[in-house]
C-alpha positions in Angstrom: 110.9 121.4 132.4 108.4 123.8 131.9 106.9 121.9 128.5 106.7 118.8 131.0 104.8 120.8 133.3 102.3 122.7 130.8 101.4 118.4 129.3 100.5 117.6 133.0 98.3 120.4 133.0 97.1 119.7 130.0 96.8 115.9 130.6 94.6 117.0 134.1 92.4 119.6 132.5 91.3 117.0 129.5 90.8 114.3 132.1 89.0 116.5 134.4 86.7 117.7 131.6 86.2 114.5 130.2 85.2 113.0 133.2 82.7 115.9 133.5 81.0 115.1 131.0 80.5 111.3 130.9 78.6 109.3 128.9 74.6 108.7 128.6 72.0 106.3 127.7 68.4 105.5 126.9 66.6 101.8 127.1 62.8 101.8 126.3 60.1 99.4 126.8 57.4 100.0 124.0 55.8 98.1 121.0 53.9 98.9 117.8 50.4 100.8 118.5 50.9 101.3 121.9 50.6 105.1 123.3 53.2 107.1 123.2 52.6 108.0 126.9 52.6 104.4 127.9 56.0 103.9 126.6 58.4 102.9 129.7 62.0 103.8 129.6 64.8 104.5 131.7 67.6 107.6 131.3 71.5 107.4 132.6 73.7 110.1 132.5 76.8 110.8 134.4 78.4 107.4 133.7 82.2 106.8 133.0 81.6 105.3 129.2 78.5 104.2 126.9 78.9 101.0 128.3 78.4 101.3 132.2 75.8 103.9 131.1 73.5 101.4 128.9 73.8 99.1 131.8 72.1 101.6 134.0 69.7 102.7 131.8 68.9 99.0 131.5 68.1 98.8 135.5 66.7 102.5 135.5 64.3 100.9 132.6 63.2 97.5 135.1 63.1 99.3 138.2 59.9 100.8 136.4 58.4 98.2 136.2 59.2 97.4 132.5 60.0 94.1 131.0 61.2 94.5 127.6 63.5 96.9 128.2 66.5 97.5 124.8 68.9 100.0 125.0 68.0 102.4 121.9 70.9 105.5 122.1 74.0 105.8 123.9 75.1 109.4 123.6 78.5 111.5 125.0 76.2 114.9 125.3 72.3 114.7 124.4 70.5 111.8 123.8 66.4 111.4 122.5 63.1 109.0 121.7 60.5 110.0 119.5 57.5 107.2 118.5 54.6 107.3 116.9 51.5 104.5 116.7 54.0 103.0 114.1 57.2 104.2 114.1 60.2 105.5 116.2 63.9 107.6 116.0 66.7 108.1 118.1 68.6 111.1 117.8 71.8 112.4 119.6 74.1 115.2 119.6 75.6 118.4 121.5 72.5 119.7 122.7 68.9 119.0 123.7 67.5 120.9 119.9 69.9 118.6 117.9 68.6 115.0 119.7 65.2 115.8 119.2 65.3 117.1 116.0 67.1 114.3 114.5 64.8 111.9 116.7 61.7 113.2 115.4 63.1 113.4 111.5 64.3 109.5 112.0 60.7 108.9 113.2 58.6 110.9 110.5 55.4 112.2 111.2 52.8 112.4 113.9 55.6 111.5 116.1 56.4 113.1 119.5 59.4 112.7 122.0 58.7 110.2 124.9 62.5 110.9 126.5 65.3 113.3 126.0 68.1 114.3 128.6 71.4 116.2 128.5 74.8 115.1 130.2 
């Protein structure tokens, strides 16, 4: 009885801290040359899965104003855009440091981060 009890708690604390956490997601509206603060976008965080939160970064993204909207990164923790004139990265991982870095290394130089957010 009481290993029956511990897996419920178990089973409530991994659902609880999973749910916590959700899922995120970055869509982007730029092309080649253009500025890197011109670049429209639109951030989700908070959703139940990558799914439901490329959707919302998708509306996020119009709701600006923005057109060509893509979804470039989902991400479960931290999620990033770097551009340059010609070039751009996405970059994800456990914290904020990690999605930029590997955003701006994808990118190469003279780039800069237009986006990044945390769960």
């Amino acid at each position: 009885m009481l290993g029956i009890i511990r897996l419920a708690a178990f089973a409530a604390a991994t659902s609880i801290a999973a749910s916590a956490y959700g899922a995120g997601a970055i869509a982007i509206d730029d092309e080649e040359g253009q500025h890197h603060e011109d670049v429209g976008y639109g951030v989700a965080v908070g959703e139940h899965n990558r799914d439901e939160a490329a959707g919302a970064a998708m509306r996020r993204c119009r709701q600006e104003g923005n057109k060509n909207c893509r979804v470039v990164v989902r991400f479960d923790k931290c999620g990033a855009y770097a551009v340059s004139h010609g070039h751009f990265g996405v970059g994800w991982g456990t914290s904020l440091r990690t999605a930029q870095a590997m955003s701006l290394k994808e990118c190469g130089s003279n780039c800069r981060v237009v986006v990044a957010e945390c769960e």
